[in-house]
BATIZA-671180 format. One line per field, with one value per residue (C-alpha): residue in one letter; x, y, z. Coordinates in steps of 0.1 Angstrom, whole numbers, m for minus. Example, Ala and Ser with C-alpha at 12.3 -4.5 7.8 and 13.67 -1.06 7.14 Angstrom:
rest: [A/S]
px: [123/137]
py: [m45/m11]
pz: [78/71]
***
This chain:
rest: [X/X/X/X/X/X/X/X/X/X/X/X/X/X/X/X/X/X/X/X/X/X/X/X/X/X/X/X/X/X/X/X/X/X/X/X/X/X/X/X/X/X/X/X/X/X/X/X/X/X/X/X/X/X/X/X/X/X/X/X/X/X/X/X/X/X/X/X/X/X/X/X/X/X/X/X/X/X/X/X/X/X/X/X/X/X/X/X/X/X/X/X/X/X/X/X/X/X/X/X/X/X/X/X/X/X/X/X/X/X/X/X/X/X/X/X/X/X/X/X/X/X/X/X/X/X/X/X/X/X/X/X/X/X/X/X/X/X/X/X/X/X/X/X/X/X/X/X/X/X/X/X/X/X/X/X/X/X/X/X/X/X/X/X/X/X/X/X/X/X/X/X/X/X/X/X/X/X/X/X/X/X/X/X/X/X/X/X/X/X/X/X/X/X/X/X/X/X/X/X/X/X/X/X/X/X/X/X/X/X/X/X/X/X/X/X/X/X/X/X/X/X/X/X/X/X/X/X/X/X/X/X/X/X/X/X/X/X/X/X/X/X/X/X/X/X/X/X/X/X/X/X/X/X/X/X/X/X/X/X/X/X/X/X/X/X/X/X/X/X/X/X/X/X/X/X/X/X/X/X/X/X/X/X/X/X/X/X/X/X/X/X/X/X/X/X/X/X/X/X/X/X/X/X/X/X/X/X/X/X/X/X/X/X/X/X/X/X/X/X/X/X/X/X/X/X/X/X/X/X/X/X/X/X/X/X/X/X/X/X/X/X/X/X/X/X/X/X/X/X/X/X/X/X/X/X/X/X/X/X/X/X/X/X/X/X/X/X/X/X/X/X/X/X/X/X/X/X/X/X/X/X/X/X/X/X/X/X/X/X/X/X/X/X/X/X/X/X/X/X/X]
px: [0/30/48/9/10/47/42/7/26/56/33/17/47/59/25/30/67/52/27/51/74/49/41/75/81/49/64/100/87/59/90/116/93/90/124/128/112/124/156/184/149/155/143/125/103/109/92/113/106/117/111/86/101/80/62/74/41/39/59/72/63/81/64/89/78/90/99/121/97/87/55/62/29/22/12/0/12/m13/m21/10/33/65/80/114/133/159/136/109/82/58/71/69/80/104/125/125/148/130/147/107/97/79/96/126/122/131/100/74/53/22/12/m22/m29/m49/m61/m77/m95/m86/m47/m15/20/39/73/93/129/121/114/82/54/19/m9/m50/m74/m103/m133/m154/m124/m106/m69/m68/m36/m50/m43/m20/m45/m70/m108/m146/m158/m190/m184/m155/m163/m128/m115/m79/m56/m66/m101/m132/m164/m192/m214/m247/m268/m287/m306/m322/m338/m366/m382/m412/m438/m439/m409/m379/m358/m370/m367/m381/m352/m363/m345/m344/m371/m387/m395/m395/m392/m390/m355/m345/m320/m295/m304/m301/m301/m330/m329/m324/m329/m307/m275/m296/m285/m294/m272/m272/m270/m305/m331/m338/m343/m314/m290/m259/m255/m223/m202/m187/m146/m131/m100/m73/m78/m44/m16/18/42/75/82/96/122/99/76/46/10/6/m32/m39/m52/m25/m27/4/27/48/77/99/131/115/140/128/149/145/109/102/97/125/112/138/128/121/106/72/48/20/m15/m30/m62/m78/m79/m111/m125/m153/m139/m175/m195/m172/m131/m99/m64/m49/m6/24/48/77/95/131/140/120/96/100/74/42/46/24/18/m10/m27/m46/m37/m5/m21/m27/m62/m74/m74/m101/m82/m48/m31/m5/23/28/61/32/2/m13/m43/m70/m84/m110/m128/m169/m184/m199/m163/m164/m131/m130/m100/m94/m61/m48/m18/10/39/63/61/99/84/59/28/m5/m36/m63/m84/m120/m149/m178/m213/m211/m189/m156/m128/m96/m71/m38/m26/m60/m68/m92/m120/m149/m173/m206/m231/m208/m215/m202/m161/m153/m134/m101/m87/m51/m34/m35/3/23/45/39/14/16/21/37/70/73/72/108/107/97/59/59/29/1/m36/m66/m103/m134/m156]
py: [0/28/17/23/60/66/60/82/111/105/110/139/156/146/161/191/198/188/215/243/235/241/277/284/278/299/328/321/322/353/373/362/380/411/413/405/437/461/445/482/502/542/550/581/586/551/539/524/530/511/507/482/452/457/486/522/539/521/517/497/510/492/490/475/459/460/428/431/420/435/443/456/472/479/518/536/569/594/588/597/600/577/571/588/571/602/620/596/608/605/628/632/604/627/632/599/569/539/506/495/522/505/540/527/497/507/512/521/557/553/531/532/538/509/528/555/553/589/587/573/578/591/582/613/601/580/604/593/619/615/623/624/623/643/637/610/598/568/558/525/503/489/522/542/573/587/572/583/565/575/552/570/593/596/628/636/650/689/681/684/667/685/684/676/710/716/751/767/786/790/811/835/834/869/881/876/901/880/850/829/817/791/803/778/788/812/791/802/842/863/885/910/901/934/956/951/913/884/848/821/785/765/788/789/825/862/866/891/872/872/896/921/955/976/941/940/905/891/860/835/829/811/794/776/733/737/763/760/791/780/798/769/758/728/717/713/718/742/742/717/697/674/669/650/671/651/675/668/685/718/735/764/797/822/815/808/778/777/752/746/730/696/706/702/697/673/672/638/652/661/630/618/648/667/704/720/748/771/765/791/794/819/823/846/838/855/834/827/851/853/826/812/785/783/772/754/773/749/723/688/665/650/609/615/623/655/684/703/735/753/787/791/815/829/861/890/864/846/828/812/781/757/725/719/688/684/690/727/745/783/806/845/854/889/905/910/933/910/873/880/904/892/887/880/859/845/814/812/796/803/793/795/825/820/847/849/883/894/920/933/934/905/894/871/848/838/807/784/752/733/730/697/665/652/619/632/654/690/699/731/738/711/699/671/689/718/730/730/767/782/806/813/804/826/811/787/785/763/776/756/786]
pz: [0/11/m26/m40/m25/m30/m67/m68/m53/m79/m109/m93/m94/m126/m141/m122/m137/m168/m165/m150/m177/m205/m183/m179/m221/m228/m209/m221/m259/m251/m233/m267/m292/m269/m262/m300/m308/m280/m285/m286/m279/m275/m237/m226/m196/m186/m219/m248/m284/m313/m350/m366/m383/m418/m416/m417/m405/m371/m343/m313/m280/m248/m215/m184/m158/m124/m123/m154/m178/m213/m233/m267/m282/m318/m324/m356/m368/m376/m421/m438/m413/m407/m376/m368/m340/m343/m331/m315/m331/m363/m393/m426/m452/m469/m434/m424/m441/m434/m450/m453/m476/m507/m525/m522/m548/m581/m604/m572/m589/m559/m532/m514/m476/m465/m439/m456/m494/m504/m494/m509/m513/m546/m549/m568/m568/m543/m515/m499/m501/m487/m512/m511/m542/m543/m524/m537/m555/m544/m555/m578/m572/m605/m623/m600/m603/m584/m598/m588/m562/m545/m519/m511/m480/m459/m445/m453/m430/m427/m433/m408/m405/m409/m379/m381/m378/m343/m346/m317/m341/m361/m393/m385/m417/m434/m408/m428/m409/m372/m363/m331/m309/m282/m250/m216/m190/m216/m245/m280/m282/m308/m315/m344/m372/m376/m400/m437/m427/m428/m410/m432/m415/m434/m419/m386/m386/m400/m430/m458/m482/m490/m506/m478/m483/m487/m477/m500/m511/m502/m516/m494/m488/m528/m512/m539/m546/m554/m548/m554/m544/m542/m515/m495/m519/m530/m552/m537/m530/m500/m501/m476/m497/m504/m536/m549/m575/m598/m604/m642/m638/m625/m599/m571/m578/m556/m549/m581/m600/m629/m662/m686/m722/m706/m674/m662/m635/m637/m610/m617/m594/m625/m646/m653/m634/m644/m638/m624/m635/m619/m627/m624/m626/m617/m621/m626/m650/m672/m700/m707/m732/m765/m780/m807/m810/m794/m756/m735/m702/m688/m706/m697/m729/m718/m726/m759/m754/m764/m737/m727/m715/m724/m714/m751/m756/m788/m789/m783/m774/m745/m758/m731/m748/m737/m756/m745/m737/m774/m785/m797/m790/m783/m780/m763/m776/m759/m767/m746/m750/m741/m726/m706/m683/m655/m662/m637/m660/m649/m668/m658/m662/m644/m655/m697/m691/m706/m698/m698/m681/m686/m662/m665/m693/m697/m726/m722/m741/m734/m738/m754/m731/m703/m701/m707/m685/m698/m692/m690/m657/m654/m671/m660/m689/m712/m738/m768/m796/m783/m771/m737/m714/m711/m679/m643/m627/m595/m579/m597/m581/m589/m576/m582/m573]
***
């Protein structure tokens, strides 16, 4: 019977080493991928930092224990942002060197954000760059351009939700210039809109921009889609819009952008995009001496489709030219003394009025249709069939009101 216990108890203790082994392996293996990754981790504030093995837009983040264990935790950086371990903190791709960066294999143009519809990265000489299409536009890995895409609803960094409206508020029939406000303890009470101003419901607010005796109408902000200034010493979009900027050979010169006979800037936002009752550009320029043939200053027919808008250069012309969607062209030439000094234009459209300015000076059409889309980008100083613009752009702006 004592043999009987004496081997009972043996295997009882064999199972439980068996067991604590197994826990003791589990926390041995758990603890050899942490230390794995917070292996050389960069300390500060008692919390270790360290790079992500694969992926340059997240981040280790070390948590010690007292008992001398470690937790590594995966983080995300905020869309379009790399993580900098210099500096221990989420910056742009084009500061950071990370060995992960799908820019850095040869042949990479774009690759998508998974985390966000609208956003990808362009790869200009391989320096990482993040980019976002146009609302309601989402960017195709199939086609390495931004596509419509109703489905398509993100907000890019810069970008705020619109709330949904709670008003207070409400209209009083045949009192345009009161309204009823309902005030806590007092119910809904009647209150005066300022003078030359009338309530409008939808703003939940007196405005004057509405037909009120004596009211002068007013129109609302028209900010840029896309500005470029050079200012910076860069190429690139300062709008907030992040719109990507592919950049051929153009250099920055004193804050101005410098395009030699093989230079270029291309906006693949505008592909496939209807350009809107209401489109503008507006730029400064000077060319490079005289010209000799006619220069492209802004076209959208660089895929060997046909464009739908151009800004030309002729020696004493700058001619506004845009193609409707039944495929009628129309052209405003105005005469320029000379295309080397600066020059301020402006190419509008706004509601079947068609005008182009110089320094002024500007010239208009009317009813002549709808502008049309174009498959191709938006150019800056190129165009098929044209020779390329030979000069300095001071500052380029798109408006879509």
């Amino acid at each position: 019977m004592a043999s009987k216990i004496l081997l009972l108890g043996a295997m009882v203790m064999m199972l439980v080493a068996i067991n604590s082994a197994k826990r003791i392996n589990i926390r041995r293996r758990r603890a050899t991928d942490d230390d794995a990754l917070c292996g050389g981790c960069k300390m500060s504030n008692g919390i270790g930092y360290n790079n992500h093995p694969t992926d340059c837009q997240k981040y280790i983040q070390c948590d010690f224990s007292t008992e001398g264990s470690v937790k590594a935790n995966e983080m995300q950086c905020p869309l379009g942002l790399f993580w900098d371990q210099n500096g221990l903190t989420c910056n742009y791709p084009g500061i950071v060197s990370c060995v992960n960066d799908p820019c850095k294999n040869v042949g990479t143009l774009f690759y998508k954000i998974s985390t966000n519809c609208r956003m990808y990265h362009s790869c200009e000489k391989r320096l990482t760059a993040p980019a976002c299409c146009a609302p309601n536009y989402s960017f195709s890995v199939v086609n390495n351009q931004c596509e419509p895409d109703a489905r398509c609803t993100e907000l890019c960094p810069g970008e705020e939700a619109e709330d949904e409206p709670t008003c207070n508020k409400r209209s009083i029939v045949g009192k345009l210039s009161s309204y009823e406000e309902n005030i806590p303890g007092r119910g809904w009470t009647e209150r005066s809109c300022a003078p030359y101003t009338g309530y409008r419901h939808a703003d939940c607010e007196c405005t004057i921009d509405l037909v009120v005796a004596g009211a002068i109408p007013v129109q609302p902000a028209c900010t840029p889609i896309v500005r470029l200034t050079f200012d910076d010493g860069q190429v690139r979009d300062v709008s907030g819009k992040y719109n990507w900027v592919q950049n051929i050979a153009v250099n920055v010169n004193d804050g101005s952008g410098y395009f030699g006979v093989a230079s270029g800037l291309r906006l693949p936002r505008f592909s496939n995009a209807p350009l809107g009752p209401k489109f503008m550009i507006k730029m400064r320029y000077r060319t490079d001496g005289a010209v000799t043939n006619r220069q492209a200053l802004v076209t959208n027919r660089d895929c060997g489709k046909p464009g739908s808008l151009a800004i030309l250069l002729d020696q004493t012309t700058t001619t506004f030219r845009m193609r409707t969607e039944d495929g009628n062209t129309t052209d405003i030439p105005i005469t320029v003394a000379s295309q080397s000094e600066w020059r301020d234009i402006t190419y509008r459209f706004d509601n079947d009025v068609f005008s182009g300015e110089v320094d002024g000076n500007t010239l208009q059409k009317t009813n002549i249709g709808m502008i049309g889309k174009s498959e191709c980008a938006l150019q800056i100083g190129r165009g098929n069939t044209y020779s390329n613009f030979k000069g300095y752009i001071d500052y380029f702006e798109v408006y879509n009101c």
